[in-house]
C-alpha positions as CSV (number, residue, x, y, z in Angstrom):
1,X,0.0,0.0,0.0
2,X,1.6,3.6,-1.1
3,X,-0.3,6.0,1.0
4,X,0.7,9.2,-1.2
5,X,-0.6,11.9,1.9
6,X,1.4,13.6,4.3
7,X,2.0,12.1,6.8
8,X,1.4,8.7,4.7
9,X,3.2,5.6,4.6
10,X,4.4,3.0,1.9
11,X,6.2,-0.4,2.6
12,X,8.2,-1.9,-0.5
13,X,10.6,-5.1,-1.1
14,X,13.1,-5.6,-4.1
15,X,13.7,-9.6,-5.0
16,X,17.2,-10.2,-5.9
17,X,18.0,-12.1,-9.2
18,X,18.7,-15.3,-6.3
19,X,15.7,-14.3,-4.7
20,X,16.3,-12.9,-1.4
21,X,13.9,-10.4,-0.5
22,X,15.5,-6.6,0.6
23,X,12.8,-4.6,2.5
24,X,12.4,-0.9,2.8
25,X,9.6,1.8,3.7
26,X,8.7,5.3,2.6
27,X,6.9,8.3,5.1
28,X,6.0,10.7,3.0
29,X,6.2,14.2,4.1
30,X,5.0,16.8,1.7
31,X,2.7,16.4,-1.2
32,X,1.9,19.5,-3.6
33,X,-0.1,18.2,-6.2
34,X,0.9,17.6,-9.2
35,X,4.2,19.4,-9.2
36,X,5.8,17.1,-6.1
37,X,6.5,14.9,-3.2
38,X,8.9,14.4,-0.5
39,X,9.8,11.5,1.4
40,X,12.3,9.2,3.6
41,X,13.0,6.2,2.6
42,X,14.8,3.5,4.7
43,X,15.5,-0.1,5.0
44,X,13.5,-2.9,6.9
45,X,14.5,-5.5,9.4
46,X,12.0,-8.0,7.0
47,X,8.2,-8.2,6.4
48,X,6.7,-6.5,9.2
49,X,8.7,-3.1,7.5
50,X,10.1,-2.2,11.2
51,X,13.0,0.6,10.3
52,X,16.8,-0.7,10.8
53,X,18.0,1.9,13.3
54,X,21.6,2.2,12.7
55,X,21.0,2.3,8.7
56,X,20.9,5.3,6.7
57,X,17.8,7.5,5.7
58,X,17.3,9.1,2.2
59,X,15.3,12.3,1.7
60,X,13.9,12.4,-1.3
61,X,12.2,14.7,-3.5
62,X,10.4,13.9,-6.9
63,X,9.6,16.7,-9.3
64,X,7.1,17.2,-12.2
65,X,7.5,19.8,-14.9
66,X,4.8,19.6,-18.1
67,X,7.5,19.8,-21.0
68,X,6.3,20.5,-25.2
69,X,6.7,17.0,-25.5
70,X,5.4,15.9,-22.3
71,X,7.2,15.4,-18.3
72,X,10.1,16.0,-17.0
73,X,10.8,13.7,-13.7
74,X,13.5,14.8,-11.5
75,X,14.6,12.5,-8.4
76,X,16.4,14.2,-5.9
77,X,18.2,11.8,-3.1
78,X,19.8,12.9,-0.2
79,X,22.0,10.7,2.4
């Protein structure tokens, strides 16, 4: 579930070509429709998404510009 509010919360994993499973989760902070979003985004302990502590924490910002030709995405991460 991505909830896309402030405020909101989305848990994610990524499978590895050998199959092992790499947990993370997203709190998403600001949200000004339909220009952009910020959010952490951290890694997981495993499936019930609790947040590793001692790991780092990304901020990220996402960015939407309407372009001749159609959007322009830019992703922002910070460590």
């Amino acid at each position: 579930v991505h909830d896309l509010t402030p405020g909101g919360k989305a848990h994610y994993y990524m499978t590895s070509p050998e199959g092992e499973k790499y947990y993370g989760w997203w709190k998403v902070e600001t949200v000004d429709e339909p220009t952009s979003f910020t959010f952490q985004d951290g890694f997981a302990a495993d499936d019930t998404f609790a947040p590793i502590p001692d790991m780092p924490v990304c901020d990220c910002v996402y960015a939407f510009e309407a372009t001749d030709t159609g959007t322009r995405a830019t992703y922002t991460s910070t460590y």
